[in-house]
C-alpha positions as a Markdown table, in Angstrom:
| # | Residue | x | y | z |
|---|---|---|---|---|
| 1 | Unk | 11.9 | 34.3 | -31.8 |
| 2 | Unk | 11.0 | 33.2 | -35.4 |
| 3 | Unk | 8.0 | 33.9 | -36.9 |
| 4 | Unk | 5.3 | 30.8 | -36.8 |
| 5 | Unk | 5.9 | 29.2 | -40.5 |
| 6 | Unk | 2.4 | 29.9 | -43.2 |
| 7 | Unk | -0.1 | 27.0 | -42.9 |
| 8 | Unk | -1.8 | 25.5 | -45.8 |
| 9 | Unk | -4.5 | 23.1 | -45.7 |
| 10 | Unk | -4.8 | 19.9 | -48.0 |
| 11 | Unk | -7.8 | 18.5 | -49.0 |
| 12 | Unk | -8.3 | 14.9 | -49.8 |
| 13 | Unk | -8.2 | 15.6 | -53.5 |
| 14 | Unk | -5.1 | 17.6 | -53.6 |
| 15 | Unk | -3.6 | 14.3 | -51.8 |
| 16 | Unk | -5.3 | 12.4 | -54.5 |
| 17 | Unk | -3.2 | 14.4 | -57.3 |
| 18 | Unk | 0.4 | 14.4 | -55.3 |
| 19 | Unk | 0.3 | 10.2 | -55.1 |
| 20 | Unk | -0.9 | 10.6 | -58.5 |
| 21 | Unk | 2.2 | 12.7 | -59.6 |
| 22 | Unk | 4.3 | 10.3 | -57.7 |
| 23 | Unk | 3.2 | 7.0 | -59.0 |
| 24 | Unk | 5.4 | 7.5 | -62.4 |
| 25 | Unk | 8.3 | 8.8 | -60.6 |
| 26 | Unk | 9.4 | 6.0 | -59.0 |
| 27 | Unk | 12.5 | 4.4 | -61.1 |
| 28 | Unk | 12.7 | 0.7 | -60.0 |
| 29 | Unk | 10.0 | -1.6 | -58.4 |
| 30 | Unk | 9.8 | -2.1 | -54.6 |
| 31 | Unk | 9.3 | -4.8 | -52.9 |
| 32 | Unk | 8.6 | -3.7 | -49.2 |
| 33 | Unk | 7.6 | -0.6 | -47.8 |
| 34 | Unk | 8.6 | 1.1 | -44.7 |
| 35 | Unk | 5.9 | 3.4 | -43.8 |
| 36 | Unk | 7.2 | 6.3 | -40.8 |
| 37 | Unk | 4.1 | 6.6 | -38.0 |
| 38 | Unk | 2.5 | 8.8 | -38.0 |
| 39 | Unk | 2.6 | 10.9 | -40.9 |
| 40 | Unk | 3.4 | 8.0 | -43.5 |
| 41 | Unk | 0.4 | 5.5 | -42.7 |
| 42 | Unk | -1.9 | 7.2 | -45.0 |
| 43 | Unk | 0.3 | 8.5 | -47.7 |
| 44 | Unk | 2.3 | 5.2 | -47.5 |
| 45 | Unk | -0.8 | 2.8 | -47.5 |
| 46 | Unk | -2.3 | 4.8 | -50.9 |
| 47 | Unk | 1.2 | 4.1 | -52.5 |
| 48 | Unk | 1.0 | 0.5 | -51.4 |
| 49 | Unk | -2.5 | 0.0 | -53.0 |
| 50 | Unk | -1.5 | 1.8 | -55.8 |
| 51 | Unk | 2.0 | -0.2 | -56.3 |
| 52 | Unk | 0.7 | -3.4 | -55.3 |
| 53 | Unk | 2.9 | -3.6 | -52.5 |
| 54 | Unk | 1.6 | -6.4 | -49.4 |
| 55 | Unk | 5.2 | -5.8 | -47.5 |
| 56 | Unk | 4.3 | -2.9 | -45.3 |
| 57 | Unk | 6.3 | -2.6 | -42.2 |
| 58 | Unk | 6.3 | 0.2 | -39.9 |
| 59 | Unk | 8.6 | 2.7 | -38.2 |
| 60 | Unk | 8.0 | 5.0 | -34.9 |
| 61 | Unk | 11.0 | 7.4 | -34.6 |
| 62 | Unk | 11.7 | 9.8 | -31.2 |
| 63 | Unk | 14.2 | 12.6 | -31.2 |
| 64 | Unk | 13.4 | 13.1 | -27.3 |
| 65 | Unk | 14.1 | 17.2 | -26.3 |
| 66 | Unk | 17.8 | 17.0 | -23.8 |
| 67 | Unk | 18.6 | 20.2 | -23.5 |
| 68 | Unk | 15.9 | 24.1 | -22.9 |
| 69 | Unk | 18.5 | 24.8 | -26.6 |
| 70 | Unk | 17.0 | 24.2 | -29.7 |
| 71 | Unk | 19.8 | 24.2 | -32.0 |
| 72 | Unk | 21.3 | 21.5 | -29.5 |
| 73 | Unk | 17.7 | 19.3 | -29.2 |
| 74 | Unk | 19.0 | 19.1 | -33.5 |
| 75 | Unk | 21.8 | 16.7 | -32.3 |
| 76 | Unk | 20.2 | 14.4 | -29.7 |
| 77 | Unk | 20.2 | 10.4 | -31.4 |
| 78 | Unk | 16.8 | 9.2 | -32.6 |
| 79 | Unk | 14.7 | 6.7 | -30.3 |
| 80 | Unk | 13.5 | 4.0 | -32.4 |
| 81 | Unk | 10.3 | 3.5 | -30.9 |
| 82 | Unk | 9.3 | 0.6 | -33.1 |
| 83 | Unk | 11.3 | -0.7 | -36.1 |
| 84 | Unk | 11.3 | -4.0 | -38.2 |
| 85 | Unk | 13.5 | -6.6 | -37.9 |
| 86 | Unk | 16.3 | -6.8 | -39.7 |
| 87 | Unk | 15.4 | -10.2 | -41.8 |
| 88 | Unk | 12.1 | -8.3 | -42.8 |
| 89 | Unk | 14.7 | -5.6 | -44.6 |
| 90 | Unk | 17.6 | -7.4 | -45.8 |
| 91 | Unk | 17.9 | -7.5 | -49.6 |
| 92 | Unk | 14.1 | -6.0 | -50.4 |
| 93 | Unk | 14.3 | -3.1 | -52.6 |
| 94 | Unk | 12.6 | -0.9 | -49.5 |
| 95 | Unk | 10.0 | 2.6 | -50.4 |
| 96 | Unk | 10.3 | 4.8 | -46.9 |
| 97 | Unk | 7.4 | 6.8 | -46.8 |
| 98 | Unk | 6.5 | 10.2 | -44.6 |
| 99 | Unk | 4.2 | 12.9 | -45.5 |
| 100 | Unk | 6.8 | 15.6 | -45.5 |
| 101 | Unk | 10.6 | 16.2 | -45.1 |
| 102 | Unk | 11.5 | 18.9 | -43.1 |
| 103 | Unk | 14.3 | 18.8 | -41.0 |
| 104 | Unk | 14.9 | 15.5 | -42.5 |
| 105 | Unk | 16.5 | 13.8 | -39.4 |
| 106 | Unk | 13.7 | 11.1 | -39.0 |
| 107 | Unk | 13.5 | 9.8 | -42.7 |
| 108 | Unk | 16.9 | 10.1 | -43.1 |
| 109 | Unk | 17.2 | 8.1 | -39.3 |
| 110 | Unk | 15.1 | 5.8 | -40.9 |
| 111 | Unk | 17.0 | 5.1 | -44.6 |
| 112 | Unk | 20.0 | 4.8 | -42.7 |
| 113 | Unk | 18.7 | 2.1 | -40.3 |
| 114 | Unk | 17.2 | 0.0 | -43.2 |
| 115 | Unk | 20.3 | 0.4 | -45.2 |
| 116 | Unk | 22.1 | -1.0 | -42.3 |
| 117 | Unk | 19.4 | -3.7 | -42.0 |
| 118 | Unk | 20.6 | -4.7 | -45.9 |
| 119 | Unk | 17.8 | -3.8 | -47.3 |
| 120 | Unk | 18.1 | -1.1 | -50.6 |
| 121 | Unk | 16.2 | 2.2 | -49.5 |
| 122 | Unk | 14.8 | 5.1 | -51.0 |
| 123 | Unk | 12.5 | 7.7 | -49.6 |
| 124 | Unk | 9.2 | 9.3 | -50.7 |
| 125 | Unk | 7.4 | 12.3 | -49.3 |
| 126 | Unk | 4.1 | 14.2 | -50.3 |
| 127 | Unk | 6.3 | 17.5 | -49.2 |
| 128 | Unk | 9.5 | 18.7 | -49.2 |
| 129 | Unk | 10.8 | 21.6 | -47.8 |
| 130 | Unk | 14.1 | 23.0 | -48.6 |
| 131 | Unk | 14.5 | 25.9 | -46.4 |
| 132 | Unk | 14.1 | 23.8 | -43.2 |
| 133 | Unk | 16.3 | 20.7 | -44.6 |
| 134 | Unk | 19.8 | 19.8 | -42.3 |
| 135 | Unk | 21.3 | 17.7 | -44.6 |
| 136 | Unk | 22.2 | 19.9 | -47.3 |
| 137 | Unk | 21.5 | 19.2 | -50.7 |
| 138 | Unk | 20.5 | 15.8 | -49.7 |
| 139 | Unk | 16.3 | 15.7 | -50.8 |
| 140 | Unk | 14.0 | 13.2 | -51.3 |
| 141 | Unk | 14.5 | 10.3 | -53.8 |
| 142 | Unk | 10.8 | 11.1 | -54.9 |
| 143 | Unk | 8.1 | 14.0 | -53.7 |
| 144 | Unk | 5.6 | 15.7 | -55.3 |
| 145 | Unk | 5.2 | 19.3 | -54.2 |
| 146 | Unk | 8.3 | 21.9 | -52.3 |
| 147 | Unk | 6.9 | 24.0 | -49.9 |
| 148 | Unk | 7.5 | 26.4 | -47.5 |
| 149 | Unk | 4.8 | 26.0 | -45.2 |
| 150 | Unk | 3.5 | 24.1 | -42.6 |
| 151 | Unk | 1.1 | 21.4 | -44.3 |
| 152 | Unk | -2.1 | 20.5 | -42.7 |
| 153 | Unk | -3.3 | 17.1 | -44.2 |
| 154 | Unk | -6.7 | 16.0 | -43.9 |
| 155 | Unk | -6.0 | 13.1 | -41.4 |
| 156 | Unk | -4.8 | 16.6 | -39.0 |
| 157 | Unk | -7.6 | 17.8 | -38.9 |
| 158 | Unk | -9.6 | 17.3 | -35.3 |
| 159 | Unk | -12.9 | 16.4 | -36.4 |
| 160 | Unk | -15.3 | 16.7 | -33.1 |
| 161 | Unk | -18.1 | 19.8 | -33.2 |
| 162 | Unk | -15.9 | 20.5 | -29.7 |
| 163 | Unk | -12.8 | 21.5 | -31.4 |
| 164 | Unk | -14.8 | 23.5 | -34.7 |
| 165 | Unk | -16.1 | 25.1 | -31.9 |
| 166 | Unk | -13.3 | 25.8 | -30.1 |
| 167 | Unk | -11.9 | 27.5 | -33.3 |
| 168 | Unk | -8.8 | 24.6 | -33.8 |
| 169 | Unk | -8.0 | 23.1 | -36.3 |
């Protein structure tokens, strides 16, 4: 049994600094955005406010559990719970947004589904983390911090007095 991963909390400002970091990153303009659900919405909605992007489509990925293994659950196909059609892809210059790359299967599902949609993808996260990547030395396009821990974002965090009282987070 592994060891549960650190935790670090994000505040609102620290979010505020990594889209700021990002915004000059970014090497050619976009003109849609494909924001993942659920971790994407809010880092992906500040991006499009920020860029001026108004083509914001949405993407709900499942990798459902098949088997009591988890190295084998790492090989079961994605379920694409909701994705755009293809004529909303094809040809846009297309910024796929998560809040953070772990494993890497889902925005990596995703890039591959919009390239085959013919639209031109490249993929942004607030996080990246190395050590739990799959793919290699395949990263990002564009992030803003590496980590090793698990990221709590401010969006996470359960905000009724039951939970504070319950002691969750």
């Amino acid at each position: 049994m592994q060891p549960e991963p650190r935790r670090e909390m994000i505040t609102w400002q620290e979010v505020d600094k990594l889209i700021d970091y990002l915004l000059p990153q970014f090497r050619r303009e976009f003109t849609a955005m494909v924001l993942i659900t659920r971790g994407g919405i809010i880092p992906g909605g500040m991006l499009a406010e920020a860029m001026d992007i108004t083509h914001i489509l949405t993407a709900a990925v499942d990798f459902p559990a098949q088997s009591k293994t988890e190295k084998s659950n790492l090989m079961v196909w994605p379920e694409f719970i909701q994705f755009p059609a293809e004529d909303k892809l094809r040809g846009r210059p297309t910024l796929i947004v998560d809040d953070v790359w772990g494993s890497g299967r889902t925005i990596t599902a995703v890039k591959n589904r919009v390239s085959a949609a013919g639209g031109f993808s490249e993929t942004c996260v607030l996080h990246f983390n190395p050590y739990r990547n799959l793919f290699g030395s395949v990263r990002p396009d564009y992030y803003a911090a590496v980590t090793d821990a698990r990221i709590v974002y401010p969006w996470e965090i359960n905000r009724g007095t039951d939970q504070v009282l319950a002691g969750e987070l």
